[in-house]
C-alpha positions as CSV (number, residue, x, y, z in Angstrom):
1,X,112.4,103.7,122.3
2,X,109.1,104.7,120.5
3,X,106.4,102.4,119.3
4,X,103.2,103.4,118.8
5,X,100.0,101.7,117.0
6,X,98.0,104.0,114.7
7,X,95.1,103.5,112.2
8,X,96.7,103.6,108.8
9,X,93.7,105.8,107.4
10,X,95.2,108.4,109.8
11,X,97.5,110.5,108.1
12,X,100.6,110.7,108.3
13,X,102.4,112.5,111.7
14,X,105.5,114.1,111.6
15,X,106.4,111.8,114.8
16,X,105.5,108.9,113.2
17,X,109.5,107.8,112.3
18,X,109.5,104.6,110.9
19,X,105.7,103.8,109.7
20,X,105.4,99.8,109.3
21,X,102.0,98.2,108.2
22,X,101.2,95.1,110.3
23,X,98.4,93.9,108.3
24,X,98.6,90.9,106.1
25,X,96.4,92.8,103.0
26,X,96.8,96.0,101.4
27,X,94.2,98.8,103.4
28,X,91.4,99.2,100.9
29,X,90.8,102.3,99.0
30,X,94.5,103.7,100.5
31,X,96.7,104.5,97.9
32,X,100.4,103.7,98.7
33,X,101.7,107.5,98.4
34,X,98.5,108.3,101.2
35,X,99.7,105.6,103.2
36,X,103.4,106.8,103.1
37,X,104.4,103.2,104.5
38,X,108.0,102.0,104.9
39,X,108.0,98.8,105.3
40,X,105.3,95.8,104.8
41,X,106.7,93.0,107.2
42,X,103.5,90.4,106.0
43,X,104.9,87.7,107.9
44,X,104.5,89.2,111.2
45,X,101.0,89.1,110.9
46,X,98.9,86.3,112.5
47,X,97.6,83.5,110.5
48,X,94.4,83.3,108.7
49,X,92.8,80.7,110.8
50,X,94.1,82.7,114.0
51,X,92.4,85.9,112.5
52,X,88.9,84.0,111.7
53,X,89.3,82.7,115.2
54,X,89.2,86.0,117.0
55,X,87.3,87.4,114.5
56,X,84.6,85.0,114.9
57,X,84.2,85.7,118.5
58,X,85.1,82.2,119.8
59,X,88.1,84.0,122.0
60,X,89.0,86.7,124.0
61,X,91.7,89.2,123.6
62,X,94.2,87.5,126.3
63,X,93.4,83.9,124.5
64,X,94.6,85.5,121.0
65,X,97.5,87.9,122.3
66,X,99.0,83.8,124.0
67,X,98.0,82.3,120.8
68,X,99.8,85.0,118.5
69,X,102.9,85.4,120.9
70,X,103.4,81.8,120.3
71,X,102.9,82.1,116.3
72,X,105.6,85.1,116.7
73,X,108.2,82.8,118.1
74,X,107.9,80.6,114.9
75,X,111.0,81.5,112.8
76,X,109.7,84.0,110.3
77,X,108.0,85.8,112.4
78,X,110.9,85.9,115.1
79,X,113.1,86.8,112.4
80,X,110.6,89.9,111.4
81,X,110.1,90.9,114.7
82,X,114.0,90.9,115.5
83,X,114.1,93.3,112.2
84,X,111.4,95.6,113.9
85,X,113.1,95.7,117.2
86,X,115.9,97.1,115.4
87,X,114.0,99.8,113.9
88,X,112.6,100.8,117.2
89,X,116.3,101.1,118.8
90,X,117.2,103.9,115.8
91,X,114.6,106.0,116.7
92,X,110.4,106.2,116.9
93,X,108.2,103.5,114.9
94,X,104.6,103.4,114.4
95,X,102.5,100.4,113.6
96,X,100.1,101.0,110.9
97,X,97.3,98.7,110.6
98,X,93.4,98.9,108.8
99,X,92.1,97.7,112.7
100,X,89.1,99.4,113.8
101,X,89.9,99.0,117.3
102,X,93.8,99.1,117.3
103,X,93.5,98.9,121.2
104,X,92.4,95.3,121.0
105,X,94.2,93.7,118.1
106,X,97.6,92.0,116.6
107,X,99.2,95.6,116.4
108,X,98.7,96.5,120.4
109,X,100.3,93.2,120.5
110,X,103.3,93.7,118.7
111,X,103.7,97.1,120.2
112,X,103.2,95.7,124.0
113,X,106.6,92.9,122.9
114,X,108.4,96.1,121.1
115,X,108.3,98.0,124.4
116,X,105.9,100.2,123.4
């Protein structure tokens, strides 16, 4: 199994296998045929208010990763993130998100419960 998180301004890599964007909005000023995304699983995302929350620097990284691990058991999420997992098992994924620091955000997350 393959999962790896990558800015989505990156180009595309030949490695990349499945390339899923993790981000609730569209990555400005990326066309969809530069992004060369295959899937758009928006529910898997964290909430607005969860977003503002971090964003706004009222939490760590640990306090958001608990707080979105319990919005991914919710059962859209689950469901998404079941799909995902399935993806993974067929060969390399990447998660694509707009993040400046991918390292500290919802995709290292995801990647971290995919097995990455």
């Amino acid at each position: 199994m393959s999962v790896r998180v990558r800015r989505v301004y990156e180009p595309p890599d030949e490695g990349d296998g499945v390339r899923v964007l993790v981000d609730r909005l569209w990555p400005r000023g990326l066309s969809k045929d530069a992004a060369r995304v295959d899937e758009w699983p928006k529910g898997l995302t964290p909430t607005a208010g969860l977003r503002r929350w971090y964003h706004s620097g009222e939490g760590d990284f640990e306090e958001f990763r608990r707080r979105y691990e319990a919005e991914l058991s919710e059962p859209e999420a689950a469901e998404l993130l079941r799909t995902v997992r399935e993806l993974v098992k067929h060969g390399p994924v990447t998660l694509l998100t707009a993040s400046r620091e991918p390292e500290h955000s919802h995709a290292a997350v995801l990647a971290d419960l995919l097995g990455a």
